[in-house]
Structure formats: structure tokens, C-alpha cells
VEXPANU-926722 format. One record per residue (C-alpha): z, x, y. Coordinates in steps of 0.1 Angstrom, whole numbers, padded with zeros to 4 digits, always signed. Example, Ala and Ser with C-alpha at 12.3 -4.5 7.8 and 13.67 -1.06 7.14 Angstrom:
2
+0078+0123-0045;+0071+0137-0011;
REM end
This chain:
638
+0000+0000+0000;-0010+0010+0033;+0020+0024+0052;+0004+0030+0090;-0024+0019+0114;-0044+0045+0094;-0046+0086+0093;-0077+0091+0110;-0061+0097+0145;-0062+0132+0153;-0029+0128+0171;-0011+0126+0138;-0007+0152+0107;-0024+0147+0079;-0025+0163+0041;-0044+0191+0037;-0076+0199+0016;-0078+0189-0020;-0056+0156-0017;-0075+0143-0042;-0069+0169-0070;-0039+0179-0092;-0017+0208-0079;+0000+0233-0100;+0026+0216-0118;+0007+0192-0130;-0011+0195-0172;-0047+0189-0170;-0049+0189-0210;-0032+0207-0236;-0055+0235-0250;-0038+0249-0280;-0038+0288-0282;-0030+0285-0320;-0016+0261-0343;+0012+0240-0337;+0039+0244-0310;+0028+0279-0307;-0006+0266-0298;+0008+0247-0272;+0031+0270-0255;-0004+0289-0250;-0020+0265-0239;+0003+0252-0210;+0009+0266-0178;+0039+0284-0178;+0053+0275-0148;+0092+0279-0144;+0114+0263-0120;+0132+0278-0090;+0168+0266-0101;+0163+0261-0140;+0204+0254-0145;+0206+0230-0119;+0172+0213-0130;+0183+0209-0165;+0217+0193-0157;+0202+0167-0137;+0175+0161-0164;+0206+0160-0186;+0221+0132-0165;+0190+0111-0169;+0196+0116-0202;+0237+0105-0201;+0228+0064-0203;+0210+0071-0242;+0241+0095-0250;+0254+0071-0281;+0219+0073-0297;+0212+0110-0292;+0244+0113-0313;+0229+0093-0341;+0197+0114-0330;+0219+0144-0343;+0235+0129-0374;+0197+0116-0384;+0185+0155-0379;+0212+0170-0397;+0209+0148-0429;+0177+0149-0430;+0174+0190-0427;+0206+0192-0452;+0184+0173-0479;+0149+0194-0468;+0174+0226-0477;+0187+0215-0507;+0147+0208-0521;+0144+0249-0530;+0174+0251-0546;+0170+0217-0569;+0134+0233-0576;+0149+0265-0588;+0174+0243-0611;+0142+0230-0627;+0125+0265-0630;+0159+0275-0648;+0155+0242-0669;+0119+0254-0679;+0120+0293-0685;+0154+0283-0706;+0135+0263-0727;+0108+0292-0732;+0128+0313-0749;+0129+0320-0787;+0153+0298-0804;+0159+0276-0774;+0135+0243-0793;+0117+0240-0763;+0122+0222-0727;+0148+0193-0722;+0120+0170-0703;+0155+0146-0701;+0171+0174-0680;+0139+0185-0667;+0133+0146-0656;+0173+0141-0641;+0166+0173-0620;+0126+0161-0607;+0143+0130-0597;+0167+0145-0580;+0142+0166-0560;+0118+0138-0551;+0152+0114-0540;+0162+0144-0512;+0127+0151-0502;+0121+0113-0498;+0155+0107-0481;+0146+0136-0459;+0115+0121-0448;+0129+0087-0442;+0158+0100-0419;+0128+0126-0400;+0110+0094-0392;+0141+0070-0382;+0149+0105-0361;+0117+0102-0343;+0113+0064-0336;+0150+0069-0319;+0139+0095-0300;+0109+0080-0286;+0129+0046-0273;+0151+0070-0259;+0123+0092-0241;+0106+0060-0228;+0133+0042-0215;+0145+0077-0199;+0108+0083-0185;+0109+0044-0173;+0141+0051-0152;+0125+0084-0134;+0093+0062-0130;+0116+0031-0113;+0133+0058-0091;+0110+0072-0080;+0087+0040-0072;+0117+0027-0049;+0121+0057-0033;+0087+0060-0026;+0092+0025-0004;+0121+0043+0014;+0105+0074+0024;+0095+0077+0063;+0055+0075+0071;+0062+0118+0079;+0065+0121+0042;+0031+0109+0030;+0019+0127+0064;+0028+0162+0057;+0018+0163+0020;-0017+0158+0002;-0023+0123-0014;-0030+0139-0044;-0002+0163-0052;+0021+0132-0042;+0006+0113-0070;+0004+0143-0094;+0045+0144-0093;+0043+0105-0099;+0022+0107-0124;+0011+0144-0143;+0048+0156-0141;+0070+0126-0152;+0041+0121-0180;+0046+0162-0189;+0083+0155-0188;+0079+0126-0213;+0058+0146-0234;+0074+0173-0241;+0109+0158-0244;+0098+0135-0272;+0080+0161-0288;+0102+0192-0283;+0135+0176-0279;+0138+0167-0318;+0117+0196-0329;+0143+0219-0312;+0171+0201-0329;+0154+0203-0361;+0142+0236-0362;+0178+0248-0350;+0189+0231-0378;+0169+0242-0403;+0177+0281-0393;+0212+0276-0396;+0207+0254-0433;+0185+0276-0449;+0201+0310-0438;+0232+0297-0453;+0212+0286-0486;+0196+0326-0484;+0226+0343-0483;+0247+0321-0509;+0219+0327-0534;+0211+0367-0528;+0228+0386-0496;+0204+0415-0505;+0175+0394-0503;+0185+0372-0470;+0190+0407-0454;+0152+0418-0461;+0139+0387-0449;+0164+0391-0418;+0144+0424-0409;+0113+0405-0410;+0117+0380-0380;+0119+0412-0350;+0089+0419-0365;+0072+0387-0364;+0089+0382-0324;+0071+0415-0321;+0039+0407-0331;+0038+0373-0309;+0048+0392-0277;+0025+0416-0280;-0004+0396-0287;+0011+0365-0262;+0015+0395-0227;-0024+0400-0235;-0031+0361-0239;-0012+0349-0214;-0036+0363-0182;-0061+0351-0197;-0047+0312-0200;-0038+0318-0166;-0072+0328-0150;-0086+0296-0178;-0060+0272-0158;-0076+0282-0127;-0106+0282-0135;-0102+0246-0143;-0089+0235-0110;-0115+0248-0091;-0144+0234-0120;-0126+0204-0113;-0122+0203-0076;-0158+0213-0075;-0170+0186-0097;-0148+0160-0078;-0167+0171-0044;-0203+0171-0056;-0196+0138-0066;-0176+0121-0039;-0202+0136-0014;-0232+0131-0035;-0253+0114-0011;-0245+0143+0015;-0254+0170-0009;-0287+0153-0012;-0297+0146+0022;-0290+0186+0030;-0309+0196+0001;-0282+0217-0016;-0282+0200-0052;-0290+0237-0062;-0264+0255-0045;-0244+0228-0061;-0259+0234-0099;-0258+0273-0091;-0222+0267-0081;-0207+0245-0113;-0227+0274-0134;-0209+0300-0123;-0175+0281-0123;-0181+0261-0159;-0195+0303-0171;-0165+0319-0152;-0140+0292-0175;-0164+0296-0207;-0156+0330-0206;-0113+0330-0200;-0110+0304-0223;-0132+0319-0252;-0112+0354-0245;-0077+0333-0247;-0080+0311-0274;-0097+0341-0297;-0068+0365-0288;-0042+0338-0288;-0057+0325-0323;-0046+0362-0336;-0013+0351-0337;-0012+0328-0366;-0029+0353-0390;-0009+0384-0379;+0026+0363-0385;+0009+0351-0420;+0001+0392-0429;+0038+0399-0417;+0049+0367-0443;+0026+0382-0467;+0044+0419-0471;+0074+0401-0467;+0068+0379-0496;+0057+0409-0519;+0087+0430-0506;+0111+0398-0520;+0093+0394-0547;+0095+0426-0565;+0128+0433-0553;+0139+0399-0567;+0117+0404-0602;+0141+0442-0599;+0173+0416-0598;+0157+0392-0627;+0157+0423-0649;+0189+0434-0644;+0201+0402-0646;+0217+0397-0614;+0196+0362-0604;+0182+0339-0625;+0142+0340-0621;+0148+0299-0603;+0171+0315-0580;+0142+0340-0565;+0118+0306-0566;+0142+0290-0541;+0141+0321-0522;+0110+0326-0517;+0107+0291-0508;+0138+0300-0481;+0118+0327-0467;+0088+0308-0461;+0111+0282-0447;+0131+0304-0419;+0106+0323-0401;+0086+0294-0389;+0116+0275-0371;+0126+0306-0353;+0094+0311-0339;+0091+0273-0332;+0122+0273-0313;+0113+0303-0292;+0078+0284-0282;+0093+0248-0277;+0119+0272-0252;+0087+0280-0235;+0073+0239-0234;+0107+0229-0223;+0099+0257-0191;+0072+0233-0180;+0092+0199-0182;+0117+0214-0164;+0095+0226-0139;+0079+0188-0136;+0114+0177-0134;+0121+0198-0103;+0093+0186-0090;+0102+0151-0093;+0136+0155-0082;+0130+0175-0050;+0109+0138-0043;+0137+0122-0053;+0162+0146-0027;+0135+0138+0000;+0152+0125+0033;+0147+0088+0034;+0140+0066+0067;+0171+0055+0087;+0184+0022+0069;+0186-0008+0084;+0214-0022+0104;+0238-0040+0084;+0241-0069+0109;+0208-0071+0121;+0196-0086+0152;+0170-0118+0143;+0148-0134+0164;+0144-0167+0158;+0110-0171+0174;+0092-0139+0184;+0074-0144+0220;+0061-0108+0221;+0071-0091+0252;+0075-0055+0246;+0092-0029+0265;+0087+0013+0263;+0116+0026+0281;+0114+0066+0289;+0099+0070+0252;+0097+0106+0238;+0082+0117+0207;+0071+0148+0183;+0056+0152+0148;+0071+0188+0147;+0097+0202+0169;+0078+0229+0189;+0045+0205+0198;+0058+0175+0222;+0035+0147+0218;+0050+0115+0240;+0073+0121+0266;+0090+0102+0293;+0067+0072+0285;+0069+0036+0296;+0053+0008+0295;+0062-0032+0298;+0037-0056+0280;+0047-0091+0289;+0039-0120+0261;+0002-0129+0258;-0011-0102+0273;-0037-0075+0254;-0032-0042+0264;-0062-0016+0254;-0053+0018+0246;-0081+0048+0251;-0081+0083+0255;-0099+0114+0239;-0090+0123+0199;-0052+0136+0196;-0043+0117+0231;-0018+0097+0214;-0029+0060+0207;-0019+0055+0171;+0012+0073+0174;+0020+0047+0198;+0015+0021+0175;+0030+0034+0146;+0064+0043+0167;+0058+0003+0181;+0055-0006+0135;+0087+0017+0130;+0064+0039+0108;+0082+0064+0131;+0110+0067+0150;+0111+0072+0185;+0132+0106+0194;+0145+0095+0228;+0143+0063+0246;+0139+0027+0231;+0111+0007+0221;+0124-0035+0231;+0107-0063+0220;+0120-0095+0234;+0152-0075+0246;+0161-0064+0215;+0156-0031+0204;+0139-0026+0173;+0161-0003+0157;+0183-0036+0159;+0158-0054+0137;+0151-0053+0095;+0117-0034+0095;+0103-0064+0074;+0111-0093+0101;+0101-0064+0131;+0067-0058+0107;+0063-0091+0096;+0059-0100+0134;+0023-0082+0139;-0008-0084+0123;-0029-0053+0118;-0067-0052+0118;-0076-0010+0110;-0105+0007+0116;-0104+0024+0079;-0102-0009+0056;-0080-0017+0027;-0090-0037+0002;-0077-0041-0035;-0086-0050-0068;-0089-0083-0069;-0108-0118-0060;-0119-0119-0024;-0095-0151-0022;-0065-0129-0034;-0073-0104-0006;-0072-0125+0020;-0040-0146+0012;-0023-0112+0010;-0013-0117+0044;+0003-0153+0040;+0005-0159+0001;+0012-0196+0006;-0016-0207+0028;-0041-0234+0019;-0074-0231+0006;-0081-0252+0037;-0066-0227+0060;-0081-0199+0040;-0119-0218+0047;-0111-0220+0080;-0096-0183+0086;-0130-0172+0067;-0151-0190+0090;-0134-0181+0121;-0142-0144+0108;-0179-0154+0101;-0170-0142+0064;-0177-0178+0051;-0213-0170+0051;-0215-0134+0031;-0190-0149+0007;-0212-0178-0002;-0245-0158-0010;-0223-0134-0037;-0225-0150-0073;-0187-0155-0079;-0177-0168-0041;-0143-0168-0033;-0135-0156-0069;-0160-0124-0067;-0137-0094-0080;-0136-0066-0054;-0136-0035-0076;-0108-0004-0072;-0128+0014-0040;-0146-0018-0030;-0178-0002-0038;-0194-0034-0038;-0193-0045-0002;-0208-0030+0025;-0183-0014+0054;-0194-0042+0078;-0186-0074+0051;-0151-0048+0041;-0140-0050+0078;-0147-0092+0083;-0126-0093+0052;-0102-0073+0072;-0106-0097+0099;-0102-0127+0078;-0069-0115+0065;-0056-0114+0103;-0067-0149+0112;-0048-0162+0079;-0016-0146+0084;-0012-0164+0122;+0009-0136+0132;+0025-0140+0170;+0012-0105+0174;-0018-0079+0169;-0023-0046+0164;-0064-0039+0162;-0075-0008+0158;-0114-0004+0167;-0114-0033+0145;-0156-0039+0152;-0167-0005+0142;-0183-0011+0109;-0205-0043+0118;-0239-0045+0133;-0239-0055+0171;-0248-0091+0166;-0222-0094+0145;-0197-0078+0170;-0206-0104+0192;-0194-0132+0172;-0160-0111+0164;-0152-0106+0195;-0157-0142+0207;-0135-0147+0174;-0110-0124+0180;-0107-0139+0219;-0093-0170+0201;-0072-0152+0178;-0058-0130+0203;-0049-0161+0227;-0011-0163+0231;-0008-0135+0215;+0007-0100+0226;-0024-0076+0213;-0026-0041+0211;-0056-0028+0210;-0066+0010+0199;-0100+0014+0214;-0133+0041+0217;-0164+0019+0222;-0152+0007+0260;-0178-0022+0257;-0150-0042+0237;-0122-0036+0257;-0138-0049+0291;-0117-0082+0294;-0084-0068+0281;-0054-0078+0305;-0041-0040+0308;-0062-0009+0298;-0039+0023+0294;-0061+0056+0294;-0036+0084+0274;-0039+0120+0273;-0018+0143+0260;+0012+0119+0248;+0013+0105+0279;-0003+0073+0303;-0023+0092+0328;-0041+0056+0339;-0031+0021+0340;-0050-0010+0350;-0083-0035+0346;-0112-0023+0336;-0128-0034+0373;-0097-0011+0387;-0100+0017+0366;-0135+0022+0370;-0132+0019+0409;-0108+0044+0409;-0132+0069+0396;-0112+0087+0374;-0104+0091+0333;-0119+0060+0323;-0146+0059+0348;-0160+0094+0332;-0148+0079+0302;-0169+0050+0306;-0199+0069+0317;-0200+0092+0292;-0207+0062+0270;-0233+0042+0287;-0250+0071+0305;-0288+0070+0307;-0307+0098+0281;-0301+0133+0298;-0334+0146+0311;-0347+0179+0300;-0340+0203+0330;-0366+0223+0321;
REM end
């Protein structure tokens, strides 16, 4: 929802370039590096958070309402882990069952036994599995539900932030933190958060089960895990440049792409579609190029951990065939070894890459809180002034006002607008005009002085009833997705589809509506791509005549439609505007000619005042103003 008479003025900050993109912070996609979490870790940015303690115990409290079921989370992960363990050890009863009943004399296998102890091993291993998955299903209704409540915070604090908010930062890396890094968050905790458990689990378990069976052997497999962490640093510190340069190369593909298309129609009418094509070749070769070097020296990992699990296999093997012999184990307790040593190198390097994925979410999750910690508007006074019926007589007393604290923009201004009157506003780009109006809406507050309107200050009203009084016609349209009826009832959701006819035709929208198949009930797509910028700004128009408001704020409301068409507007708007305290933001003079007052601003401040007969006798701002726009064609001096 719009929050301001637009951001087109000059006189106002604005987000920088690439509003439209996703800033750093954000996950584009997960491109895996190698299998599994390891993969992952790779793959994702690896951006770490400024105050990763702090960060963590606030993600915590978010956490703190789910705290009975991430207990049951726990007990779920532990039972099912303690009856994963105790598979390898059951399997090595049955080895013992089968080579007993191998040797000479023995009259063969007990398949009775051998059946009690298969049973056994398919009951755990199933029991496992059914606690892993009621482990998961908690944890995803507990990461949703946490994600919702980030999602509702941060939706109603994005209603209680001040205009300067959305003024000083690009739309797009506002959105990103709304939407990339509470999704990253939700990702990775209902992936990660059980994994983490588990595989902490699962270290502890089976390094229990190792050394009750063999301490020899649990201390050669022991030697083997530095060795593995060894391997995946070393390969990951030449990977990891080579991810990063990938993840920018991305961003700029993307931005580029993004560009060419929104400004397709430009591109063409220069001519540059081949700069354009030469461009994306170089930037979609430039990314070929990182992210085939990254993913083959990242894929590395995987089979140097699987030689390293290789030599330690053979080393436990023959050591454990040495301890058969001399008849220190029993050939089922060096099965369920081995299957223990398979089992604990692959946590421990889990755990160390879900660390590195839990980086990220905490990084999203500092990103969302610092939106969270942002300073809010000035609440609303707890016994509020009300007006019971707004007449519209306004009042600038001695206004001053600045954007940032070194650059004055307003100062010392004042201005009385008495009810019914239309006051035009004009000056050059940056002179001050929609800052006026949006410290008149409250978008702003004013830094010394008062703003009255019927005697009452403002800052004595509830923004809704001071907002609700005025009706707002922009120069850059808003539209939703929706019917055209929907649109225009927006302003006064229960008028009548006879007031609604009447508003349209008032706005000379009646007619354009009629000729499109669906009417009234023609859906306006997301961007409104399928009405011209004249028929987008009647609608506009419409809208204001529907919501009757006892005051206007127009802001070169006529700029999009053809001059016949401004004609009938402006006869329209007369009507409209009758009784009504208007403001009017103005550049084309032509529209402003009958306005009651015409202030001429430069500089923050009202360096002109008066009719448009007045002004121009006076020969000064607006009369070169004026000029400057109806001047004959300047003859060639030559």
C-alpha cells in the first residue's frame, strides 16, 4: 500500500539503484557443492552475522512459545537414534548366531534364534524410522508456526514504520528481509535444527557402542575423523572463492537480466539489443566458468572423505580379523564395528556443515530483527482530539523541516488555507512541494512549528481520522490486482453501485470501462499492464470522486491523458474540488490558472504568493515560470 503522495519528487530521498533486486543476505537458490548438507553448506553464501550470540538468543526466544514440543522434539530424536545404534550390534548377534552354526559339530544354524534376533533387528530399525518421522512432522509445525510469528511481526511493524524508512532503503532489499531471509531462516531451521540434534546424537550413541565393543578399534577410527576435517578444509578454502565469485556473478546476471527486460522497449529504440546480448554473454560465461570451477573442486570432497573411509575400513578390518584370531572379539563384534565406523564419521562432518547453514539463518535473522529494532513513528495520542465534522481550514505556523540533519529543506514557513479554497503549489524539481504534502498527510513529522487544521493540531489527531479526511489523486498511479469495481470502491468500501456509476462517469471512465469485455468486472493484472497510463489515471480519478472526501490532495493528477481528455477532467475536478479545501501539486501552469492561491516554492520555502493574474503581473518566479512554458519556438540566432 501506497504510503505518500508518491517518490518522484526530487525534494525527497529515495532508495538507491537496484531496488528491484535481492541484496546479500538473501538465497537465490541452493546449489549444492556435494552431496547432502555438505553440498549445501557450499553452496550458500556464507555470510555471518555481526553479533552472532545476541542474534541466536533472540532467534531462541522466537523459539521459547514451542519450548514443550522441542522437548518431545528431543525425547523423539533420542529414541529414535538409541534404536538406529542398537541395529549394528543386534546384526552382529546374528553374524555370531550364523558362524556358530558353521562350525564342525555345531548341527548347523538355529534359524529359531536366527529368526528371534532378525526380528529383533527389523522392530528397532522400524521403531527408529517411525519416531525419525513423528521427529520431523513436530518439527515442521514448530518451524512454521515460528516463521508465521516473525512473518506477523514484521508485517505490523512494517505499518508502524515512518515514511523515512521506506525512503532511505531500496524497495527491493526491504522485501528481500520480508521475504528471502525469513524463508532462509525457515529453511534451514526445519532442515538443520533436527539434523543437528540427530547427528549430535548419533556421535555420542555410536561412540559409546565403539568403545564398549573394542577400545583398540574406537581409537583407530578416532584418528581417522582429523583427517577427514583435514581433507574438507583444504579442499573447502579453495572452493569457497570460487562459490563466492559464482554468487556474484549471479547477482549481476540477474540484475542485468531484470534491466534488459524492464527497459526493453528502451534498449530497442537505441539500438543496443547487441550490447545487451554481448553483455549477458559475458556475465552468463563469466558465472559458467565459477560455477563449473566450484562445483568440480567442491565435488572432490565426497570422494576424498570416501578414500579416507576406505583405508580406514581396511585398517579396522585387519586389525579386527588380528583380534578374531586371537580370540579377543567375536567375528559379529568386528561386523558391528565396521558398521559403527561407517556410522560416526558422517555425523561429525554433518554437524560441522549444518554449523556452517545455521551461519546464514542467523545472518537472515539479524537481518530481520535489525527491521524489527527499526525506530517506529510517534504513536498516537492516547486521548485524541476528534473532529466531528472536518471543514478544512488549515494553518502552517513557522514550519521547519529536514530529511537529514545537515541539508535544511522547509524553514520558518507559513501558510493559512481557509475552507474551500485550492491552493496550487509550483516551483522547480527539489523546491519542496511534496514534502509539504506529506508533512500536511503526517507521512512526516514537522521538526518545529505546527501544522493546524480546523485549530487542532494534527499531532492531536489519530493518523487514520487526520488521513481519512483527504483524498489523494498522484501523478504515479496505483492500481491492484483486482476488478476495476474493486479498485474503485477501495476508497469507500460501502458505496453503491449507483454512486460507483455516477463517480465513473463524473471521471469520464464510464465510457473506456464499457468497451473492455468484462466491464466493471475486467481483472486489472499485478502491474496494470493492461490499461494504458491515461485510462490508469481516470481510474485514479474515479477513486477520488467515490470516496467524497472533504479534502484533496492532487498531485499533477492530468499528466497521463491526452488534452481533450484534460479538458473534461478538469471541468470534473472543478465540481469535485467545490467546497472542498484542495491542494494541488502542480508543473503544467495551464491547470492551475483558476486556483484561489498559487504558492511558487524554492528552496523549502514560499518565495511567491498569490492569483495567477497577480503573480504573473508581478513579473517574477511564476511569470518566468510561466513563460518558460508557453514560450513561442526559439529562433535559430544564426
Amino acid at each position: 500500500m501506497s504510503r505518500g503522495p508518491g517518490t518522484s519528487g526530487g525534494d525527497r530521498p529515495t532508495g538507491g539503484p537496484g531496488a528491484g533486486t535481492s541484496p546479500p543476505g538473501g538465497v537465490p537458490g541452493r546449489r549444492g557443492g556435494g552431496p547432502g548438507m555438505m553440498g549445501m553448506s557450499m553452496g550458500m553464501p556464507t555470510e555471518r552475522s555481526n553479533d552472532f550470540r545476541g542474534t541466536v538468543r533472540r532467534l531462541l526466544g522466537q523459539l521459547r512459545p514451542e519450548a514443550p514440543l522441542i522437548l518431545l522434539v528431543i525425547v523423539l530424536a533420542i529414541g529414535s537414534v538409541l534404536f538406529a545404534v542398537l541395529g549394528p550390534r543386534i546384526l552382529g548377534e546374528a553374524t555370531d548366531v550364523v558362524v556358530a552354526g558353521m562350525w564342525p559339530g555345531a548341527g548347523g544354524v538355529d534359524m529359531g534364534v536366527l529368526a528371534e534376533v532378525l526380528l529383533r533387528l527389523a522392530g528397532v530399525y522400524v521403531l527408529s524410522s517411525v519416531l525419525g518421522w513423528a521427529q520431523a512432522w513436530i518439527m515442521a509445525g514448530i518451524t512454521q508456526r515460528t516463521v508465521y510469528r516473525l512473518r506477523e511481526q514484521v508485517e505490523q511493524k512494517l505499518g508502524r514504520l515512518p515514511l523515512r524508512t521506506f525512503d532511505a532503503r531500496p524497495r527491493g532489499e526491504l522485501l528481500s528481509r520480508v521475504t528471502n531471509d525469513i524463508d532462509n531462516i525457515g529453511q534451514v531451521l526445519q532442515q538443520s535444527l533436527t539434523q543437528l540434534i540427530t547427528a549430535i546424537l548419533t556421535i555420542v550413541g555410536v561412540l559409546a557402542m565403539m568403545l564398549l565393543i573394542s577400545p583398540l578399534l574406537a581409537v583407530v577410527s578416532l584418528l581417522a575423523v582429523p583427517v577427514s576435517m583435514l581433507v574438507t578444509v583444504l579442499i573447502a578454502r579453495r572452493a569457497q572463492p570460487q562459490f563466492r565469485t559464482q554468487w556474484a556473478s549471479t547477482g549481476v546476471l540477474n540484475g542485468h537480466i531484470e534491466e534488459m527486460h524492464t527497459g526493453h522497449t528502451v534498449v530497442q529504440v537505441f539500438g543496443r539489443q547487441a550490447e545487451a546480448i554481448a553483455t549477458f554473454d559475458a556475465e552468463n560465461e563469466r558465472l559458467y566458468q565459477s560455477s563449473y570451477r566450484a562445483q568440480a573442486i567442491s565435488g572432490l570432497i565426497q570422494p576424498a572423505l570416501n578414500i579416507v573411509s576406505n583405508l580406514n575400513y581396511v585398517i579396522i578390518a585387519v586389525i579386527g580379523g588380528l583380534q578374531v584370531t586371537a580370540g579377543a572379539m567375536s567375528l559379529g563384534g568386528v561386523v558391528a564395528f565396521i558398521q559403527y565406523a561407517r556410522q560416526f564419521t558422517f555425523p561429525i562432518l554433518q554437524t560441522a556443515s549444518i554449523a556452517n547453514v545455521l551461519q546464514s539463518a542467523v545472518a537472515s535473522a539479524e537481518r530481520v530483527f535489525e527491521l524489527l529494532d527499526e525506530p517506529e513513528e510517534t504513536a498516537d495520542p492516547t486521548t485524541p482530539m476528534t473532529l466531528d465534522h472536518v471543514a478544512g481550514h488549515v494553518r502552517f505556523e513557522d514550519v521547519s523541516f529536514r530529511y537529514l540533519p545537515e541539508r535544511p529543506l522547509i524553514s520558518d514557513l507559513s501558510l493559512d488555507v481557509a475552507p474551500g479554497r485550492t491552493v496550487a503549489i509550483v516551483g522547480p524539481t527539489g523546491a519542496g512541494k511534496t514534502t509539504l504534502v506529506n508533512l500536511l498527510m503526517r507521512f512526516y513529522d514537522v521538526d518545529e512549528g505546527a501544522i493546524t487544521l480546523d485549530g487542532v493540531d494534527i499531532r492531536q489527531l489519530t493518523r487514520d481520522q487526520l488521513r481519512g479526511s483527504f483524498g489523494m489523486v498522484l501523478q504515479d498511479t496505483w492500481l491492484f490486482h483486482g476488478t476495476i469495481r474493486d479498485n474503485l470502491r477501495y476508497g469507500r468500501l460501502e458505496a453503491t453501485d449507483e454512486e460507483l456509476l455516477a463517480a465513473a462517469e463524473a471521471a469520464h471512465v464510464d465510457h473506456f470501462v464499457r468497451t473492455l469485455p468484462d466491464g466493471y468486472d475486467t481483472i486489472i493484472d499485478d502491474d496494470a499492464s493492461n490499461l494504458s497510463a491515461g485510462e490508469k489515471q481516470l481510474l485514479t480519478i474515479a477513486r477520488a470522486f467515490l470516496a467524497d472526501p472533504p479534502m484533496l490532495i492532487l498531485d499533477e493528477a492530468t499528466s497521463s491523458v491526452d488534452t481533450r481528455t484534460e479538458v473534461l477532467i478538469q471541468r470534473a475536478m472543478a465540481r469535485l474540488m467545490e467546497g472542498r479545501t484542495t491542494f494541488v501539486i502542480a508543473h503544467r501552469l495551464s491547470t492551475i490558472r483558476d486556483a484561489h492561491t498559487i504558492l511558487v516554492m524554492d528552496a523549502g520555502r514560499i518565495v511567491e504568493q498569490g492569483t495567477h493574474e497577480e503573480l504573473l503581473a508581478r513579473e517574477g518566479a511564476y511569470a518566468e515560470l510561466y513563460r518558460s512554458q508557453f514560450a513561442g519556438p526559439v529562433e535559430d540566432a544564426a
